[in-house]
C-alpha positions in Angstrom: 16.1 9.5 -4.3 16.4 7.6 -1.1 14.3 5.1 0.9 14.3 4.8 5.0 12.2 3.7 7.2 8.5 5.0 8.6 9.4 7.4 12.2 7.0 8.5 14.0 8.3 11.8 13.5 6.8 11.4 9.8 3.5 11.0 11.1 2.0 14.3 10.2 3.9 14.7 6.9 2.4 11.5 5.9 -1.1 12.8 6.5 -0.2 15.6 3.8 0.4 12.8 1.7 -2.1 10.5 1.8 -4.3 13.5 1.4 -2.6 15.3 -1.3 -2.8 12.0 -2.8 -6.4 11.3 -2.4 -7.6 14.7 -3.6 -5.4 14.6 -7.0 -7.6 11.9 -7.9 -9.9 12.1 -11.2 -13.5 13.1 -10.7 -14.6 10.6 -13.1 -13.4 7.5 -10.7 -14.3 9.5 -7.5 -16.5 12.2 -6.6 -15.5 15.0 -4.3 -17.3 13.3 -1.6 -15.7 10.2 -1.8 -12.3 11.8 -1.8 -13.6 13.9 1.4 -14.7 10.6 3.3 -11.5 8.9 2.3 -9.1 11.6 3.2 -10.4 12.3 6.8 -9.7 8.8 7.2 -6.6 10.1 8.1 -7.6 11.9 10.8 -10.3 10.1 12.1 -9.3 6.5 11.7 -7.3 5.3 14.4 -6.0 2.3 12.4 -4.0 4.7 10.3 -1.7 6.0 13.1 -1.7 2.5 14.1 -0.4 1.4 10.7 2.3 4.2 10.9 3.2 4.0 14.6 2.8 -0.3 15.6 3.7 -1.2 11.5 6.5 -1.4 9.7 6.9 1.0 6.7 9.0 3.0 4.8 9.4 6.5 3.3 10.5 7.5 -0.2 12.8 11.1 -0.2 13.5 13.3 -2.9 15.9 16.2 -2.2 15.2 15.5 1.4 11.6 15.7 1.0 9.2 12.6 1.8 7.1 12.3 -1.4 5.8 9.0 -1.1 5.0 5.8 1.3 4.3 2.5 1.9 3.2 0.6 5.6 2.5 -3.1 6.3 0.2 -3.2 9.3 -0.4 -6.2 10.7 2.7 -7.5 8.9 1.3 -9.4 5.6 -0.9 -6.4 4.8 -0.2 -3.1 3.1 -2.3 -0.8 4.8 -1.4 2.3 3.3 0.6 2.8 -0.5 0.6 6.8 -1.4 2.4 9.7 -3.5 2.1 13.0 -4.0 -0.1 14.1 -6.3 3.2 15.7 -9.0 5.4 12.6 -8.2 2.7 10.0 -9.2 3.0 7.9 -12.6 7.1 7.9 -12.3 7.9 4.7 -10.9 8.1 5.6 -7.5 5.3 3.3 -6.6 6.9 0.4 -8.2 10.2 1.3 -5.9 8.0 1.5 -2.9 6.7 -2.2 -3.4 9.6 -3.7 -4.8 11.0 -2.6 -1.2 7.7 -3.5 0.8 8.1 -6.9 -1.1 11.7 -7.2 -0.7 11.1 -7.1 3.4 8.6 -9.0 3.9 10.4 -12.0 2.1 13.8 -10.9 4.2 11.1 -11.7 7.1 10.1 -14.9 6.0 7.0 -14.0 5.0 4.8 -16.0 2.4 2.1 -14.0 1.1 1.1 -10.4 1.4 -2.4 -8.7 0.9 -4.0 -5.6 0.1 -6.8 -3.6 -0.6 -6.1 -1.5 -4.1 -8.2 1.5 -5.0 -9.3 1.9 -8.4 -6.2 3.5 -9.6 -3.1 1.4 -7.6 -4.7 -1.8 -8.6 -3.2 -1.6 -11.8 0.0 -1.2 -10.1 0.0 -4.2 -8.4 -1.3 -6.2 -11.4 1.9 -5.0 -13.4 4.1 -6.7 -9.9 2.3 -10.1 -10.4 -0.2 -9.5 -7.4 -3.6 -11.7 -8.1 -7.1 -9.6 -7.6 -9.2 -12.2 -5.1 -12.0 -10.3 -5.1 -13.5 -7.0 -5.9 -15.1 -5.8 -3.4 -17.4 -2.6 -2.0 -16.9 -0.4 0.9 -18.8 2.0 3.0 -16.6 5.3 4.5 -18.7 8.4 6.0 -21.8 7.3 3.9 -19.9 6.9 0.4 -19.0 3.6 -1.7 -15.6 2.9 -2.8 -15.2 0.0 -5.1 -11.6 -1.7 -4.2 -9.7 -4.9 -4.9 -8.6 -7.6 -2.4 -5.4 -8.7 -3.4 -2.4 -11.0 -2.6 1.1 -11.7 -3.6 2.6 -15.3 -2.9 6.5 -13.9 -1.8 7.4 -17.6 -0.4 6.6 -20.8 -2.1 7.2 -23.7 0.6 9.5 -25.8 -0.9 9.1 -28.8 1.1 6.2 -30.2 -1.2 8.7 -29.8 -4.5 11.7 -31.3 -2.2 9.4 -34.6 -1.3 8.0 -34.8 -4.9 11.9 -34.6 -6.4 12.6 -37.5 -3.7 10.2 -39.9 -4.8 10.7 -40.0 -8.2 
């Protein structure tokens, strides 16, 4: 298993992703509409390419084959977090953020945000991000129930320095 970075090269393999993804998804959480609306999202979104081509990202390969990714787009966001549907529920996910994470904080960044589906939620819950908010959607006509999220990756240390000087 290897990780690399997002290439616009990727973009179209990606797509097959996200929507292999999207329509593995169990009936009971979303209907086949909803995974219809969410999938062409894919297609007709423009802030997905966007998120591929002006973010910063990264690819997860197995046997040379992409089988799951992660983008930040604008920088303190995840904007897109997918798997293939027969490589889901083996940790790859948790790879993918630990590396997502791992960036961002090499950046300098202090927080990062998302918005989780009902399913990768979870996910983030079990890498100590905080649900802000749930929160309802509309895409092509069908609600999607989701969940604002952050993670602090930087604490600012300055306050804890002063208070350790005064005492």
């Amino acid at each position: 298993m290897n990780l690399r970075q997002i290439t616009t090269k990727d973009q179209l393999e990606l797509k097959k992703i996200y929507f292999d993804s999207i329509h593995s998804l169990d009936e009971q959480i979303y209907s086949k509409g909803q995974k219809r609306a969410w999938s062409s999202q894919a297609w007709n979104n423009p802030n997905f390419d966007k998120s591929i081509t002006e973010g910063k990202g990264w690819v997860l390969l197995e046997k040379g084959i992409i089988i799951a990714f992660a983008t930040r787009y604008p920088k303190n966001r995840i904007s897109l977090f997918y798997c293939k549907s027969k490589f889901q529920r083996k940790g790859y996910g948790a790879k993918l953020l630990h590396k997502i994470e791992e960036q961002a904080e090499k950046e300098g960044l202090s927080y990062l945000s998302t918005e989780a589906s009902l399913i990768s939620y979870k996910l983030f819950l079990k890498h100590k991000w905080e649900i802000i908010r749930k929160e309802t959607v509309n895409i092509n006509n069908y609600f999607f129930e989701r969940y604002k999220m952050i993670k602090i990756i930087k604490v600012n240390n300055s306050n804890n320095v002063q208070k350790t000087n005064k005492v």
